[in-house]
PASEBA-1860 file (N, C-alpha, C; in nm, 3 decimals):
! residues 271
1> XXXXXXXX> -3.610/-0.274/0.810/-3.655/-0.160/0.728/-3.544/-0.058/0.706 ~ -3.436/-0.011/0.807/-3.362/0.055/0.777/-3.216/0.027/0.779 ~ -3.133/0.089/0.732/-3.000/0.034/0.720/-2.895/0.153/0.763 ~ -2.890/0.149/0.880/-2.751/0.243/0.958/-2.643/0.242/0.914 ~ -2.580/0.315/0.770/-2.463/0.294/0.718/-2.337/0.313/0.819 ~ -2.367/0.389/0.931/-2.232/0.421/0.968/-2.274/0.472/1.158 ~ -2.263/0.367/1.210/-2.226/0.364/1.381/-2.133/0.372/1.433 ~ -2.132/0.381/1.558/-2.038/0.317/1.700/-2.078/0.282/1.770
9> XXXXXXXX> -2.116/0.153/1.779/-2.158/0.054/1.873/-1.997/0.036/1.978 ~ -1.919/0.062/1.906/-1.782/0.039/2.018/-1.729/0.171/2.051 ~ -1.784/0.243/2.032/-1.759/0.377/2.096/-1.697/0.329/2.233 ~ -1.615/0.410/2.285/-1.537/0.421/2.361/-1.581/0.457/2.528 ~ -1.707/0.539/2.527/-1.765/0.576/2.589/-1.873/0.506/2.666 ~ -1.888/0.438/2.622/-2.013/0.339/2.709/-1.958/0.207/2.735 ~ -2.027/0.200/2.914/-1.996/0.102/2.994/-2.024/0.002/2.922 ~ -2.001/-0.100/2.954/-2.093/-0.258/2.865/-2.233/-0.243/2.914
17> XXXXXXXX> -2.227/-0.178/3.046/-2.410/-0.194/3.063/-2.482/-0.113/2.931 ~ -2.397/0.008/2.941/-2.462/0.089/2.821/-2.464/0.022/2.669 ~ -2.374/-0.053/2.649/-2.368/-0.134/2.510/-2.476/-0.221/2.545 ~ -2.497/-0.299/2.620/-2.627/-0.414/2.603/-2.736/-0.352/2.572 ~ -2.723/-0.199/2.659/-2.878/-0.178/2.657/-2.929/-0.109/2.481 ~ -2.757/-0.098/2.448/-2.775/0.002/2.266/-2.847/-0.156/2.220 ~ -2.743/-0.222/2.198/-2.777/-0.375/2.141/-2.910/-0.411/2.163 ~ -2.970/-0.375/2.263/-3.099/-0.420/2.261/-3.191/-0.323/2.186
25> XXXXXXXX> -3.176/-0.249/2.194/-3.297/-0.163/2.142/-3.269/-0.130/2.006 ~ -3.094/-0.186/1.945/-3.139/-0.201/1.805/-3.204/-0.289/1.770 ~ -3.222/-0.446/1.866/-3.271/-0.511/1.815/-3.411/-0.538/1.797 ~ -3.490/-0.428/1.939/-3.608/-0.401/1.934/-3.677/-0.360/1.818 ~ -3.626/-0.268/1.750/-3.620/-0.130/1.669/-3.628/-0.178/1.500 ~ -3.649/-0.117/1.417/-3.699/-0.142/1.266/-3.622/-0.142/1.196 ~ -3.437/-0.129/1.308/-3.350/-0.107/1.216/-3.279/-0.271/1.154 ~ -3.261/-0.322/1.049/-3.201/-0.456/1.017/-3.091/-0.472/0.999
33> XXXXXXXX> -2.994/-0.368/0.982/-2.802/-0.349/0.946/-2.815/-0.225/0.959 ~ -2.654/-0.236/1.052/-2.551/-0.107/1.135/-2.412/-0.213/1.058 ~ -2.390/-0.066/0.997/-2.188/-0.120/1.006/-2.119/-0.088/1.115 ~ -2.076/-0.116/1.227/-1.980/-0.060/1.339/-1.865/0.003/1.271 ~ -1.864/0.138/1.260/-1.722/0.154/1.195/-1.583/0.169/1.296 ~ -1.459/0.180/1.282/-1.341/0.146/1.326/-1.285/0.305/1.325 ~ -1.215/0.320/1.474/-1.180/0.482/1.441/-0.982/0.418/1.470 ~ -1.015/0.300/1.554/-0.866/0.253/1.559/-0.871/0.133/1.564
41> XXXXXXXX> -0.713/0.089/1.629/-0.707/-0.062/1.605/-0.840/-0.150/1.756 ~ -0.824/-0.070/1.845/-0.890/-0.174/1.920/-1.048/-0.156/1.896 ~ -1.083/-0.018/1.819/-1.166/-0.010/1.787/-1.262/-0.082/1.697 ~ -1.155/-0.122/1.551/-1.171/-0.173/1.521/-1.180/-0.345/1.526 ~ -1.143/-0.369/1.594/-1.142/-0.560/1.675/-1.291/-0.534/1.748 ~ -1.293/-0.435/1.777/-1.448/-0.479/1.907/-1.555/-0.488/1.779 ~ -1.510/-0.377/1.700/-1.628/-0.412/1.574/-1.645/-0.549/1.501 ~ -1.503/-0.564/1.476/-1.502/-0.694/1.413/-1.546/-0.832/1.548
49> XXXXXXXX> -1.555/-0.774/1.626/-1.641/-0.875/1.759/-1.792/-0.897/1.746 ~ -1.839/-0.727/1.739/-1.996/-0.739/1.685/-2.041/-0.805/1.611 ~ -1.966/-0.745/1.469/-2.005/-0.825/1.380/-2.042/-0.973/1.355 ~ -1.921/-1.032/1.423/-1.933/-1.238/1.425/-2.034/-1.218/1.530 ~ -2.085/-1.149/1.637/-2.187/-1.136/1.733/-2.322/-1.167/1.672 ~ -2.342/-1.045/1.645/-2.474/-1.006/1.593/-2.525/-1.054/1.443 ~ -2.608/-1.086/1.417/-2.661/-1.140/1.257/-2.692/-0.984/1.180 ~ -2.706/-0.887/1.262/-2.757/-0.753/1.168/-2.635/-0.676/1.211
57> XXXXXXXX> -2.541/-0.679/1.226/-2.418/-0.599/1.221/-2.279/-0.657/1.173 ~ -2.256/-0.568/1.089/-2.163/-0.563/1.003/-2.006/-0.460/1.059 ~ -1.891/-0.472/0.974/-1.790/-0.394/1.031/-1.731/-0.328/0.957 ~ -1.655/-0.197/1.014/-1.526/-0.121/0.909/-1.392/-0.133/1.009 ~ -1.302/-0.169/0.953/-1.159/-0.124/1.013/-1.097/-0.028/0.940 ~ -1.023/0.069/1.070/-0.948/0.136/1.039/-0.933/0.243/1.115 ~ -0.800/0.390/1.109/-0.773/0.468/1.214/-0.803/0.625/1.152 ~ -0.892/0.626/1.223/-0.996/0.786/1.203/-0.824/0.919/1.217
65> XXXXXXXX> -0.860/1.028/1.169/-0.744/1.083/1.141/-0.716/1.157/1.301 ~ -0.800/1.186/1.406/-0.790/1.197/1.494/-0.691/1.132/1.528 ~ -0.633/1.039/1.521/-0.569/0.911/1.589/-0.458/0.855/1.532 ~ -0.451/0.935/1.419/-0.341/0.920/1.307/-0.227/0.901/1.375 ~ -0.188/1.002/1.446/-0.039/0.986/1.555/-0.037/0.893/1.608 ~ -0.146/0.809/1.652/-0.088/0.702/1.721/-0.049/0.588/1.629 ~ -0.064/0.580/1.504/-0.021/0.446/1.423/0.081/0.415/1.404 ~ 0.114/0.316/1.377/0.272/0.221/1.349/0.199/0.156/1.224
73> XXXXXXXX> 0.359/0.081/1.174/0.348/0.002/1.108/0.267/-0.126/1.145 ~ 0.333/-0.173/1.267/0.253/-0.276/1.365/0.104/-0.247/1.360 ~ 0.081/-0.171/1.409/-0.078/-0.137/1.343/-0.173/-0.094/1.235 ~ -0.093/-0.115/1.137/-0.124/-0.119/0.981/-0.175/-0.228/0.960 ~ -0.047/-0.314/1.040/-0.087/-0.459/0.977/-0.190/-0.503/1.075 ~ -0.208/-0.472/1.209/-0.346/-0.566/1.270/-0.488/-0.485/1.205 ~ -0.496/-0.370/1.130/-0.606/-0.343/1.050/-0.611/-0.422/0.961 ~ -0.497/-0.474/0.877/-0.460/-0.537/0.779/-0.522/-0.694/0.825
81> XXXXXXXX> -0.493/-0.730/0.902/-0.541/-0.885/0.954/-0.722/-0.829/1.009 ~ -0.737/-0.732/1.093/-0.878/-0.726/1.085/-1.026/-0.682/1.009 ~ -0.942/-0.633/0.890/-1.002/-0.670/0.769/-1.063/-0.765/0.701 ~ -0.956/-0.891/0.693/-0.968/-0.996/0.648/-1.082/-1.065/0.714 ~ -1.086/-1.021/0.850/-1.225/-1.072/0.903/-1.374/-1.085/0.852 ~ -1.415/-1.240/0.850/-1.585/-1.199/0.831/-1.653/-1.134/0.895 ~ -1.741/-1.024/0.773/-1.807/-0.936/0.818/-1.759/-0.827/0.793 ~ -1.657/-0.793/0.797/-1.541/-0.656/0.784/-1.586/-0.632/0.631
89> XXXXXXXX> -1.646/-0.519/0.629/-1.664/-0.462/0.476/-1.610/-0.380/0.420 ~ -1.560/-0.279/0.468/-1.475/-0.195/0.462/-1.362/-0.123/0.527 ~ -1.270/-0.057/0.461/-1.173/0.019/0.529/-1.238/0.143/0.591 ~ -1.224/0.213/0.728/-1.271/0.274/0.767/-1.305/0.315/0.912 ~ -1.332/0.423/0.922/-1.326/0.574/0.926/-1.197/0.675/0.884 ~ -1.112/0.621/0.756/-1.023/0.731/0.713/-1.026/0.864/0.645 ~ -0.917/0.948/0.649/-0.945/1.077/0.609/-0.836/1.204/0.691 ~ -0.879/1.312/0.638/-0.843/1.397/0.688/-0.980/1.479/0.808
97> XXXXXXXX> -0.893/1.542/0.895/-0.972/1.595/0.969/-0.902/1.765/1.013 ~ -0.924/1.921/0.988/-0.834/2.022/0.999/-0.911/2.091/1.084 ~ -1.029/2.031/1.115/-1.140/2.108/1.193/-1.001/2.143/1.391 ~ -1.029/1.997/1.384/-0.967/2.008/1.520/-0.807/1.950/1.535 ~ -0.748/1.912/1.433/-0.620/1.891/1.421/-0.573/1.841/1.497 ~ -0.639/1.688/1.593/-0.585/1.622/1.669/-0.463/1.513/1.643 ~ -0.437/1.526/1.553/-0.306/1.460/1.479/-0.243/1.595/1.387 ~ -0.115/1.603/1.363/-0.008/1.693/1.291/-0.087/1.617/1.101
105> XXXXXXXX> -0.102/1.767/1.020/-0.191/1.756/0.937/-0.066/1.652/0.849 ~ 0.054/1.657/0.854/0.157/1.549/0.740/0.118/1.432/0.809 ~ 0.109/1.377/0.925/0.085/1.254/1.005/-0.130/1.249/0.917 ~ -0.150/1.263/0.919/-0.305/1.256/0.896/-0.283/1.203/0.735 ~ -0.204/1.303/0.645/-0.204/1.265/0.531/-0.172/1.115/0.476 ~ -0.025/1.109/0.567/0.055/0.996/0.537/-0.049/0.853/0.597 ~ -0.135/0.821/0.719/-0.208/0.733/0.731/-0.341/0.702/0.613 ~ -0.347/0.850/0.607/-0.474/0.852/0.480/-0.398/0.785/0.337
113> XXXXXXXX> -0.298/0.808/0.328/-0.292/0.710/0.215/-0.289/0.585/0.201 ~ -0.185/0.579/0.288/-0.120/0.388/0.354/-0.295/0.325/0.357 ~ -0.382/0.395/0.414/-0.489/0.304/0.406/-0.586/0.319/0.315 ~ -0.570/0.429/0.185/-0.642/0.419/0.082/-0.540/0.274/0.012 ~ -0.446/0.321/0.033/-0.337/0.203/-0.062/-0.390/0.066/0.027 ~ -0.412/0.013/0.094/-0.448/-0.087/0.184/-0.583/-0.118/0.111 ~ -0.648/-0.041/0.138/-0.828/-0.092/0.037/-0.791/-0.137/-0.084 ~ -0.711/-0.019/-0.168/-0.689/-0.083/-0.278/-0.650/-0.227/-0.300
121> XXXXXXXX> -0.533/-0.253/-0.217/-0.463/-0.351/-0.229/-0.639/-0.496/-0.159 ~ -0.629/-0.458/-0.088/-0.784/-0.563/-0.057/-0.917/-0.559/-0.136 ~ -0.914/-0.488/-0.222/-1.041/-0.408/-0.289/-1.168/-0.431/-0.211 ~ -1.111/-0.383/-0.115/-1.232/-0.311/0.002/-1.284/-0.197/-0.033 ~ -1.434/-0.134/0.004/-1.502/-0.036/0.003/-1.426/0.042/0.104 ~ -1.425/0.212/0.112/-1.357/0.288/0.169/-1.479/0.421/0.209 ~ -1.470/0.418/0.356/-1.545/0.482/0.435/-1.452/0.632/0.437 ~ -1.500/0.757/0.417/-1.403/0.873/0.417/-1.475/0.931/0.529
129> XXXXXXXX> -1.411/1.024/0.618/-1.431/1.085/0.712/-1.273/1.214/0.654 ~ -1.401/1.324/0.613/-1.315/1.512/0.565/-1.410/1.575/0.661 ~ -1.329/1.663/0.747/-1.369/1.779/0.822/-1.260/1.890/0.774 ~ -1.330/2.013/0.690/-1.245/2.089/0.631/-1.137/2.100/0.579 ~ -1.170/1.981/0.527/-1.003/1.929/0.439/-1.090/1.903/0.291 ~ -1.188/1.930/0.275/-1.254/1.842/0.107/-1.177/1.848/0.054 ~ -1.101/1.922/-0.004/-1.073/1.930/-0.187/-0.949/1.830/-0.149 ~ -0.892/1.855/-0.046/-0.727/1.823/-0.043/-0.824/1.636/-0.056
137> XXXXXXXX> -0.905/1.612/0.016/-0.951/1.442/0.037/-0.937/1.383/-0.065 ~ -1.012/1.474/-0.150/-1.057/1.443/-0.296/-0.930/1.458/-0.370 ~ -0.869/1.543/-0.392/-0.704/1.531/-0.431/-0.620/1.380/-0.386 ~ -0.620/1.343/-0.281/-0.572/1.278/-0.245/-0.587/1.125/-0.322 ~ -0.725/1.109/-0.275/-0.843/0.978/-0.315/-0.743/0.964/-0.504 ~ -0.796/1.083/-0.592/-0.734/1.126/-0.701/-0.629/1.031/-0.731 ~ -0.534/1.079/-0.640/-0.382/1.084/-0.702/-0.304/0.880/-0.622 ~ -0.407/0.841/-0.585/-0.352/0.730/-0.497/-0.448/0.620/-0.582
145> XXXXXXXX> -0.551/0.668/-0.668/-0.613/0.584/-0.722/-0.748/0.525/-0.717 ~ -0.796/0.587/-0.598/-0.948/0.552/-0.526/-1.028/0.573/-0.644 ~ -1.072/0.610/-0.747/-1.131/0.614/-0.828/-1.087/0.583/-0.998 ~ -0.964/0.524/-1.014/-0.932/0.467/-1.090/-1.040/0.372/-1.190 ~ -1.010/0.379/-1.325/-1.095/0.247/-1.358/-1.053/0.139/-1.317 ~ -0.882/0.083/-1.288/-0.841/-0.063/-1.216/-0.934/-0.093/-1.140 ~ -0.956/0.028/-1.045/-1.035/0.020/-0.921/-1.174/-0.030/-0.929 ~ -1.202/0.052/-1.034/-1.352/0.034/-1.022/-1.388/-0.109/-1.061
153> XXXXXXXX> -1.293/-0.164/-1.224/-1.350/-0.274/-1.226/-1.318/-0.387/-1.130 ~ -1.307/-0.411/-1.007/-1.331/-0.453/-0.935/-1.431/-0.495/-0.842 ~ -1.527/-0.399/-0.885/-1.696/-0.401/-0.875/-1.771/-0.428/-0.956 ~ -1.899/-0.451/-0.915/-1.985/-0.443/-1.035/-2.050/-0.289/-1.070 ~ -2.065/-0.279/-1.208/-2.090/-0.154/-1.226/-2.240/-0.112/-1.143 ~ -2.205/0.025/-1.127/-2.385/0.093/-1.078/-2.498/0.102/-1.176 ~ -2.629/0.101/-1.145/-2.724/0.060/-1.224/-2.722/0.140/-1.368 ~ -2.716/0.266/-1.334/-2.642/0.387/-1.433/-2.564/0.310/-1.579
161> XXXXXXXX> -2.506/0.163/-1.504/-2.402/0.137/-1.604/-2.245/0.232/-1.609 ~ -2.246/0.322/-1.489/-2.095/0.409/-1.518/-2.035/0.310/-1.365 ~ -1.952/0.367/-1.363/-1.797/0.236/-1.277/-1.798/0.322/-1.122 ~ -1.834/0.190/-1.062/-1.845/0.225/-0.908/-1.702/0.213/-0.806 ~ -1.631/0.316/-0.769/-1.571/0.305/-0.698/-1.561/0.269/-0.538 ~ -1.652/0.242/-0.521/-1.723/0.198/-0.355/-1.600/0.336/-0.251 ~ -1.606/0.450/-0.316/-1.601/0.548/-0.202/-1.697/0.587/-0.111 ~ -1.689/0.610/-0.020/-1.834/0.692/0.091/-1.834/0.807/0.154
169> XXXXXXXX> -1.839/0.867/0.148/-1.823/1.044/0.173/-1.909/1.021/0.308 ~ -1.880/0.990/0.429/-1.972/0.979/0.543/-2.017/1.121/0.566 ~ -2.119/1.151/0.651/-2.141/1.235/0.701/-2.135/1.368/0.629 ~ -2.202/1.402/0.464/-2.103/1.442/0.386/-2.134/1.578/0.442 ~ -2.071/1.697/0.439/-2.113/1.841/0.484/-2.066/1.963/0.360 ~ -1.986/1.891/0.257/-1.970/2.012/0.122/-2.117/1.998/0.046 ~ -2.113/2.099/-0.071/-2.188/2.142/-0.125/-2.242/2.035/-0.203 ~ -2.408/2.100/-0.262/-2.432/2.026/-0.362/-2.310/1.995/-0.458
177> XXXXXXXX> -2.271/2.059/-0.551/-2.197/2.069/-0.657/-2.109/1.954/-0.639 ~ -2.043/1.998/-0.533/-1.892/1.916/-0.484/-1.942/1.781/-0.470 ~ -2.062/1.750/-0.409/-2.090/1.620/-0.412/-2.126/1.539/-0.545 ~ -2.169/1.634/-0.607/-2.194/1.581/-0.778/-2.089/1.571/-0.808 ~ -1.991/1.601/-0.771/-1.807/1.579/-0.831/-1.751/1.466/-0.795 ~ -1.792/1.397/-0.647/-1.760/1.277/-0.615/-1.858/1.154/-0.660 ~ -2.004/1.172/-0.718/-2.056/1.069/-0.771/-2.024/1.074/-0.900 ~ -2.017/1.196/-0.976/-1.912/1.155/-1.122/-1.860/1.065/-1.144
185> XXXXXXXX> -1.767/1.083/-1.064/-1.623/1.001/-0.995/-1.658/0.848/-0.996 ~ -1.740/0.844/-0.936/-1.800/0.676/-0.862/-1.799/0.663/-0.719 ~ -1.805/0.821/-0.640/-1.792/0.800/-0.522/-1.960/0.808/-0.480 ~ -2.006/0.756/-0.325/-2.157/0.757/-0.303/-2.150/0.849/-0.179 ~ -2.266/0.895/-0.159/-2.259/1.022/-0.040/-2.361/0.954/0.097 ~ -2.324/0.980/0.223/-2.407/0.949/0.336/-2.428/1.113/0.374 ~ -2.578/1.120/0.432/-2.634/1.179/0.489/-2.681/1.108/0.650 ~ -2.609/1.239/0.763/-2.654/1.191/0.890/-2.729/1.276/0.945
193> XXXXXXXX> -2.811/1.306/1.086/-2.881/1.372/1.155/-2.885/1.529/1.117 ~ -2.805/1.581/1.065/-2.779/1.702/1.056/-2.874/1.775/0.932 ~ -2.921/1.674/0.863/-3.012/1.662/0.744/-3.182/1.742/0.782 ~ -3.148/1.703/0.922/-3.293/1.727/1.010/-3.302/1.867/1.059 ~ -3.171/1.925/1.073/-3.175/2.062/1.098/-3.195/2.179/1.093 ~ -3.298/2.283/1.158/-3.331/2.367/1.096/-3.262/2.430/0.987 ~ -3.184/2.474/1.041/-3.078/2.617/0.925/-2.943/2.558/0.835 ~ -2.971/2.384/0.833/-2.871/2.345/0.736/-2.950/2.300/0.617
201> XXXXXXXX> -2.938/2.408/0.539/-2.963/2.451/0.371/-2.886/2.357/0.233 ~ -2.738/2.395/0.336/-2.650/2.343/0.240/-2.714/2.158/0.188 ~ -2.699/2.070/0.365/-2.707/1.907/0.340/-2.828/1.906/0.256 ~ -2.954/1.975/0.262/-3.112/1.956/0.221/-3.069/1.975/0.030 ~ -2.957/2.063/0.057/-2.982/2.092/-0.107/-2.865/1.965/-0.187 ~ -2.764/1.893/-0.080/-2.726/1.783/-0.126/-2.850/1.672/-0.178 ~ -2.897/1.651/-0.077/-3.016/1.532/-0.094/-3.079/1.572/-0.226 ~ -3.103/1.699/-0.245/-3.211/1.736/-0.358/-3.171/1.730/-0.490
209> XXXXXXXX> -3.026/1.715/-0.496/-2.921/1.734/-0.610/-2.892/1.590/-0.599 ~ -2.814/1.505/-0.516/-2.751/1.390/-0.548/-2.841/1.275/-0.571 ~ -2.844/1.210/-0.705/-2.980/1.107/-0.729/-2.933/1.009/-0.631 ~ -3.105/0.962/-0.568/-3.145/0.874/-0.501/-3.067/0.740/-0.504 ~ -2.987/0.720/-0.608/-2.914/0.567/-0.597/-2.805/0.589/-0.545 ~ -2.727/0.716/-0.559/-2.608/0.754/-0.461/-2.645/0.787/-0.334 ~ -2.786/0.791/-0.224/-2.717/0.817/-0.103/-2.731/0.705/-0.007 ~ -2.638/0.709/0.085/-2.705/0.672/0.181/-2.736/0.734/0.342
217> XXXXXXXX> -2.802/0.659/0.434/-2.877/0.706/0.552/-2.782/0.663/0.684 ~ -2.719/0.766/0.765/-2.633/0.689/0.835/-2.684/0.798/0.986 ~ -2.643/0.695/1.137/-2.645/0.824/1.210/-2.522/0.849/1.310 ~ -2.405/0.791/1.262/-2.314/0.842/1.357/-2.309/0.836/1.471 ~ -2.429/0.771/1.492/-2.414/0.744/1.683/-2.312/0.734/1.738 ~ -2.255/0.750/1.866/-2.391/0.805/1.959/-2.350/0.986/1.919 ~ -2.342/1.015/1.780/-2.312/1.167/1.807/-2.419/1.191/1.634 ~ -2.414/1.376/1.662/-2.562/1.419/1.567/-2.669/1.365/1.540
225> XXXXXXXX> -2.691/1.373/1.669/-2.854/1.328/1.710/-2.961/1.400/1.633 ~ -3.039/1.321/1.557/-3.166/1.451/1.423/-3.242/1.478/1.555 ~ -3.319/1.570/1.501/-3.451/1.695/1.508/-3.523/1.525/1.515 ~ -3.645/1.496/1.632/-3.674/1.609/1.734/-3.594/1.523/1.855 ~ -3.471/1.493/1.845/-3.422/1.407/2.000/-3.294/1.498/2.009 ~ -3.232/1.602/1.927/-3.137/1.660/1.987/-3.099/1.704/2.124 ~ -3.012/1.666/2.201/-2.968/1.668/2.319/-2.960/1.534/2.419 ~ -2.993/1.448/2.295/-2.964/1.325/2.354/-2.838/1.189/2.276
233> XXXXXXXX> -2.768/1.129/2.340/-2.699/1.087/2.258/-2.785/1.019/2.163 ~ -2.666/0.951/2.066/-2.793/0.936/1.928/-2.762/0.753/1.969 ~ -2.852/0.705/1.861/-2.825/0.577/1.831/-2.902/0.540/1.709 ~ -2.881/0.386/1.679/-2.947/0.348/1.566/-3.080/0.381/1.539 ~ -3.152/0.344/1.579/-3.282/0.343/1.620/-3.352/0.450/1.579 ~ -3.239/0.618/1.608/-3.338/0.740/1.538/-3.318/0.805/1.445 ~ -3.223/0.677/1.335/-3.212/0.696/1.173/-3.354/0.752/1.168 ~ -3.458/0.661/1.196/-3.605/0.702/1.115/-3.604/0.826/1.058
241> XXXXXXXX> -3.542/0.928/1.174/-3.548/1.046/1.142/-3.475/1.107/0.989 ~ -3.377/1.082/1.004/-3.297/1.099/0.894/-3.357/1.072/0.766 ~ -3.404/0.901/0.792/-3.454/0.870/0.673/-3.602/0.882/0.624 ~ -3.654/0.987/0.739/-3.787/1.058/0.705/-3.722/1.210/0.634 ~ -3.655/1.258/0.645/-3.591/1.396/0.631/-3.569/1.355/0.427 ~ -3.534/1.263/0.432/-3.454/1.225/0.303/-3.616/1.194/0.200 ~ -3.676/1.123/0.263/-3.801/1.094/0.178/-3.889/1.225/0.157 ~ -3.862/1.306/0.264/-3.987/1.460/0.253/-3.882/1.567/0.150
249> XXXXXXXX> -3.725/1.528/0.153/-3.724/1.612/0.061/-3.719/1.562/-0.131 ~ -3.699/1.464/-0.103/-3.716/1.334/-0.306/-3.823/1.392/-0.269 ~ -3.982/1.396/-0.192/-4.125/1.371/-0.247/-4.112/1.240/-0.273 ~ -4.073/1.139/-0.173/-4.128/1.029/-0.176/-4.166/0.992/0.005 ~ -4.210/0.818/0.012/-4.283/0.822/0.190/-4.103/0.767/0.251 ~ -4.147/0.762/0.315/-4.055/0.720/0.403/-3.983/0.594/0.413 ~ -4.096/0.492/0.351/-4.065/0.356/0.370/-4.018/0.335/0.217 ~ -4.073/0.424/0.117/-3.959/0.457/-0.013/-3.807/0.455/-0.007
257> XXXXXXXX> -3.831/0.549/0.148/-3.653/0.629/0.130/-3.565/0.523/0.213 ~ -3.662/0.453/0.273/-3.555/0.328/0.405/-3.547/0.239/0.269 ~ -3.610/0.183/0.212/-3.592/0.071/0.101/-3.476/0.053/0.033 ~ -3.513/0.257/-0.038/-3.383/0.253/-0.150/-3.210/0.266/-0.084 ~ -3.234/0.324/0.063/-3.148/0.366/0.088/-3.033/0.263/0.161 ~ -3.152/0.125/0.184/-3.103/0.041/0.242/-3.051/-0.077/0.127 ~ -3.091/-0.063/0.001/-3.033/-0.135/-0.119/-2.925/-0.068/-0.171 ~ -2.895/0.006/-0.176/-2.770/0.159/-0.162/-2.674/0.064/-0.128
265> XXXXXXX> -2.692/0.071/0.031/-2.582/0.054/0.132/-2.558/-0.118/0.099 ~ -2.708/-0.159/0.081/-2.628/-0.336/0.091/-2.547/-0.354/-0.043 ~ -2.596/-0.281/-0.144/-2.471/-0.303/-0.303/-2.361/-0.237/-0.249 ~ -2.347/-0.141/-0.170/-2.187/-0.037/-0.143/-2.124/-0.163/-0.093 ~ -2.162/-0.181/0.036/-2.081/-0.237/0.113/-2.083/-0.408/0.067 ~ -2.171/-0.457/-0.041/-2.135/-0.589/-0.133/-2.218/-0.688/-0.003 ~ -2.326/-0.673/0.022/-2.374/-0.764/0.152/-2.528/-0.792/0.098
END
């Protein structure tokens, strides 16, 4: 029923006991596809492990901007080879990040391109991760080609009939407006837990603005846990929430908003 655009099942943080016990209770659970996304290289291999694992999980490679400093060339290319992997759908978790500037912001830039240029070159879908960097992301995406028509026709067009760039604005946190600037574009927007939150105005008035065929439902596990489990780590399983948040604000049910949101994600990510 639902479709977890964007996990960490290889989060870094949990024992293997703790991974069996996630694994199980996605599999308990109503959810049918999680992409494991990739924040680095080994990160990305454990995903691309799941993935050939599991029949309902899918993968992203790639090095989250946190982590930017640590890349080489050498590790360009084992994203580059774990890509190619079945199952691997996209490039990803790239981007800028200025919130916490755990990488030097020229080191953040320079990986953010090399691996927009990398999707391109694979015409892979591209997972974005911006923490107070928007405009510069979107500049960037711009000027390297992520939304190119080359690019786009490489897809099939969106139902709309206008040219899909298989961008993903994870977790998106700018404005309505700004997000109508990236589906222009051909980029698609994810909404995570934060959707559920009392006093965030801004995400509620994304959902209410960005049409229903651009979003999708993701929860970032194990982090931004929705309303009502906050204070617990998150996992797949309490999308529901999210994707109850998303249906009460369209005015549609719930099992509306898991449907569309989960045909979204399976055309984004081409599955």
């Amino acid at each position: 029923m639902y479709f977890d655009s964007h996990t960490h099942i290889n989060n870094e943080g949990y024992s293997e006991e703790e991974r069996a016990e996630l694994i199980k209770a996605i599999e308990e659970s109503e959810v049918d596809t999680v992409v494991d996304i990739g924040f680095d290289v080994s990160s990305s291999r454990l995903a691309a492990e799941h993935a050939k694992t599991y029949s309902w999980c899918y993968a992203a490679a790639g090095c989250h901007p946190h982590d930017a400093e640590t890349m080489t060339e050498e590790k360009l290319e084992e994203i580059r080879e774990i890509a190619k992997s079945e199952k691997v759908v996209a490039i990803g978790e790239i981007g800028l990040d200025f919130h916490y500037d755990l990488s030097p912001r020229d080191i953040q830039r320079e990986w953010f391109r090399r691996q927009i240029r990398l999707a391109l070159e694979l015409k892979m879908p591209i997972v974005i991760h911006a923490r107070e960097a928007d405009r510069e992301v979107m500049d960037i995406l711009l000027e390297e080609g992520a939304f190119s028509e080359e690019r786009k026709s490489c897809f099939p067009a969106r139902k709309d009939g206008t040219g899909d760039a298989r961008v993903l604005l994870h977790c998106f946190s700018g404005s309505a407006e700004f997000a109508m600037e990236y589906v222009r574009l051909g980029a698609t927007i994810s909404v995570a837990g934060p959707v559920t939150y009392k006093n965030n105005k801004k995400t509620v008035a994304v959902v209410q603005t960005v049409p229903l065929d651009y979003l999708l439902a993701e929860t970032d596990a194990p982090y931004l846990t929705p309303v009502p489990l906050r204070g617990r780590p998150n996992m797949s399983p309490y999308i529901e929430h999210t994707v109850r948040r998303i249906g009460l604000i369209k005015g549609i049910s719930e099992e509306e908003a898991a449907a569309a949101t989960k045909a979204n994600a399976q055309r984004f990510f081409g599955i």
